[in-house]
PADRENNU-719619 format. One line per 10 residues: number of its first residue (from 0); their letters; for each residue x, z, y of N, C-alpha, C. Coordinates in steps of 0.001 Angstrom, whole numbers. Example, Ala and Ser with C-alpha at 12.3 -4.5 7.8 and 13.67 -1.06 7.14 Angstrom:
% PADRENNU-719619
0 = AS = 13190,7800,-5690,12300,7800,-4500,13200,7800,-3300; 12850,7080,-2250,13670,7140,-1060,12900,7870,30 $
This chain:
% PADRENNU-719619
0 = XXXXXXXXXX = -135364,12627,-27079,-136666,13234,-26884,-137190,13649,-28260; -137289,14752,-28376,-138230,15522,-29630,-139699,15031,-29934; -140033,15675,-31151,-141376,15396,-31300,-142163,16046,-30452; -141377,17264,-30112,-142449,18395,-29474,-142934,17821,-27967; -141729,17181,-27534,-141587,16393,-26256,-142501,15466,-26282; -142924,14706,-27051,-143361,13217,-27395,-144721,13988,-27325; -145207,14968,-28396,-146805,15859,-28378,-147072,16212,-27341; -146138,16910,-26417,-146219,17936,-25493,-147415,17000,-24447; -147071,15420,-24407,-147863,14580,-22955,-149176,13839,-23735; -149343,14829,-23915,-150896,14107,-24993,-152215,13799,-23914 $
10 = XXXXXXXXXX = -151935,13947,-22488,-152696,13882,-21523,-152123,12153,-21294; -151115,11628,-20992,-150646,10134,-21545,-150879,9556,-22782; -151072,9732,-23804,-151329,9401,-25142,-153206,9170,-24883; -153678,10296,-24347,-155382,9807,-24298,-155446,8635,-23170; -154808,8429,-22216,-154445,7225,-21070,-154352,6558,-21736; -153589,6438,-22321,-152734,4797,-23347,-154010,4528,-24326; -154119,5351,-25034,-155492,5193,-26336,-156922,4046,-25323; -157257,4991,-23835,-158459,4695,-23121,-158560,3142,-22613; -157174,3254,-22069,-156528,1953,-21525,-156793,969,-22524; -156272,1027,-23523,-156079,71,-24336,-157272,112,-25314 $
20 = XXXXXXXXXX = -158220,545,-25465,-159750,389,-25641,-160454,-188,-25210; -160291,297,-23513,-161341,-427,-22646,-160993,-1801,-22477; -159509,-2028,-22480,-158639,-3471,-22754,-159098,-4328,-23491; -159520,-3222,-24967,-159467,-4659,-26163,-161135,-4717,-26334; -161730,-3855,-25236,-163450,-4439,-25210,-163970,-5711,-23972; -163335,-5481,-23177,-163030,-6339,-21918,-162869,-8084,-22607; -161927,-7909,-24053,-161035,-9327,-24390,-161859,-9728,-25421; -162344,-8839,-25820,-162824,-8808,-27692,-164422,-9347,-27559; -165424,-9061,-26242,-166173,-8801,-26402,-166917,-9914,-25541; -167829,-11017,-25925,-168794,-11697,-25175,-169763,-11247,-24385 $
30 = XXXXXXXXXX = -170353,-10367,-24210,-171225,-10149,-23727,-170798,-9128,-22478; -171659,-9286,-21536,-171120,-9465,-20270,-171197,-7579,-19593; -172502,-7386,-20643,-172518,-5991,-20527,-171379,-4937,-21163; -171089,-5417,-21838,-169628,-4753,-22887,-168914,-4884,-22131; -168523,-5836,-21586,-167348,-6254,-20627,-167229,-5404,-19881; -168531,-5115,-19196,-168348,-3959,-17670,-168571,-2477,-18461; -168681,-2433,-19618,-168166,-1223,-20275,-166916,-526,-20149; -166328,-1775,-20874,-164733,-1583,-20996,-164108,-1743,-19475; -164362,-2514,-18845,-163835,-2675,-17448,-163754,-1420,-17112; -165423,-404,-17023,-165046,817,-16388,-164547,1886,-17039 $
40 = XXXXXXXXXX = -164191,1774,-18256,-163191,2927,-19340,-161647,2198,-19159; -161406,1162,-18811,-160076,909,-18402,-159684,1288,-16918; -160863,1476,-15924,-161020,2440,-14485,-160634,3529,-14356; -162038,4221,-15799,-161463,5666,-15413,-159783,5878,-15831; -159275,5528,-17429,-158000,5753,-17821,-157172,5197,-16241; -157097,4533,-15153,-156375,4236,-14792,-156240,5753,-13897; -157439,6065,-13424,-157935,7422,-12411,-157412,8188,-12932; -157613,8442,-14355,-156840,9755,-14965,-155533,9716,-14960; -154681,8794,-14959,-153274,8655,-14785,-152336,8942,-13881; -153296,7996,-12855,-153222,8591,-11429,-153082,10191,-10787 $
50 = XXXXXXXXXX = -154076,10871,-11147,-154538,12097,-10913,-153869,12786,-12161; -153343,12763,-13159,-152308,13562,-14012,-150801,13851,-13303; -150614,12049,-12536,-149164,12178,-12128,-149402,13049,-11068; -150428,13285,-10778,-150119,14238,-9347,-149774,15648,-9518; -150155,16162,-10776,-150356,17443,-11065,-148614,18237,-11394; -148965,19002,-10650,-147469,20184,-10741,-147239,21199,-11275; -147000,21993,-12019,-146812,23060,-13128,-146907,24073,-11924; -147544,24703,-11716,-147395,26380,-11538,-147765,25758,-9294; -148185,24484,-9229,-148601,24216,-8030,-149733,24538,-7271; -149946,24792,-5863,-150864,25131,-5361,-151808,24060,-4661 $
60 = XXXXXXXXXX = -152785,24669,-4213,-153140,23337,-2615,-152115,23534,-1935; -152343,21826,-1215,-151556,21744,-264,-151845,22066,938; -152343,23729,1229,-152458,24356,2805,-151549,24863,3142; -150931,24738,4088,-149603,25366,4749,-150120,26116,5791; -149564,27381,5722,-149502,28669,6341,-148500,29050,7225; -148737,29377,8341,-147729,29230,9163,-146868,30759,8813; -147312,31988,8553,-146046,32767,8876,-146254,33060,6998; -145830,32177,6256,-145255,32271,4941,-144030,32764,4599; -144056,33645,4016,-142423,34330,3533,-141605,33655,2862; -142244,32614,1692,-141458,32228,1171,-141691,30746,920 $
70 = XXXXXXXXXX = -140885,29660,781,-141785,28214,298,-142841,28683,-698; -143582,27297,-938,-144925,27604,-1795,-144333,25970,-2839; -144574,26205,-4175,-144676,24598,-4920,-145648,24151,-4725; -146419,22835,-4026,-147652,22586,-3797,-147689,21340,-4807; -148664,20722,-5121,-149024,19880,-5754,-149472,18843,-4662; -149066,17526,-5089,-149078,16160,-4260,-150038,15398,-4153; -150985,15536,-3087,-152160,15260,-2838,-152555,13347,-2551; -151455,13169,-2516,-151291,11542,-2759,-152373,10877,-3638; -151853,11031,-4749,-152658,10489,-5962,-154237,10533,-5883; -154493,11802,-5709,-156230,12171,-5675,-156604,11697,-4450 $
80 = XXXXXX = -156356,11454,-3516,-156396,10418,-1929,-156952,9124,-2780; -155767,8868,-3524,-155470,7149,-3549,-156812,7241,-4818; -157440,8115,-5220,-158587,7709,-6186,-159757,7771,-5985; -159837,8851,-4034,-161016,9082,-3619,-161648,7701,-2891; -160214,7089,-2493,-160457,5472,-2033,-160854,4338,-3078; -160520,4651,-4039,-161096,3226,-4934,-162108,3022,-5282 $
């Protein structure tokens, strides 16, 4: 894997950074209000992760059309489900 490869997922790199922020305020931090700081910046990074893996290069909604000519690449509506529930 290249550097360019390694730069290219800088949408994971701000995950990992958020994650591990909201992590070391959660551990680091007495007070109870900090805590539910970091608790919910270790939330969202988890949401954003979630909802990144879903995303598909050059993907659409997922509406299916019945007299379509050709397949469509849709993007996987899974993920954003599983974040509208939490």
């Amino acid at each position: 894997m290249s550097f360019a490869d390694v730069i290219g997922l800088y949408s994971y790199w701000v995950v990992i950074f958020l994650m591990m922020a909201g992590f070391y305020v959660v551990i680091a931090h007495d007070n109870m209000i900090k805590k539910l700081v970091g608790l919910n910046l270790f939330q969202t990074s988890v949401f954003m992760l979630y909802i990144s893996m879903g995303n598909v290069l050059d993907g659409t909604v997922p509406i299916v059309v019945e007299n379509a000519a050709e397949p469509v690449l849709y993007s996987n509506p899974l993920p954003h489900v599983l974040i509208l529930t939490a």
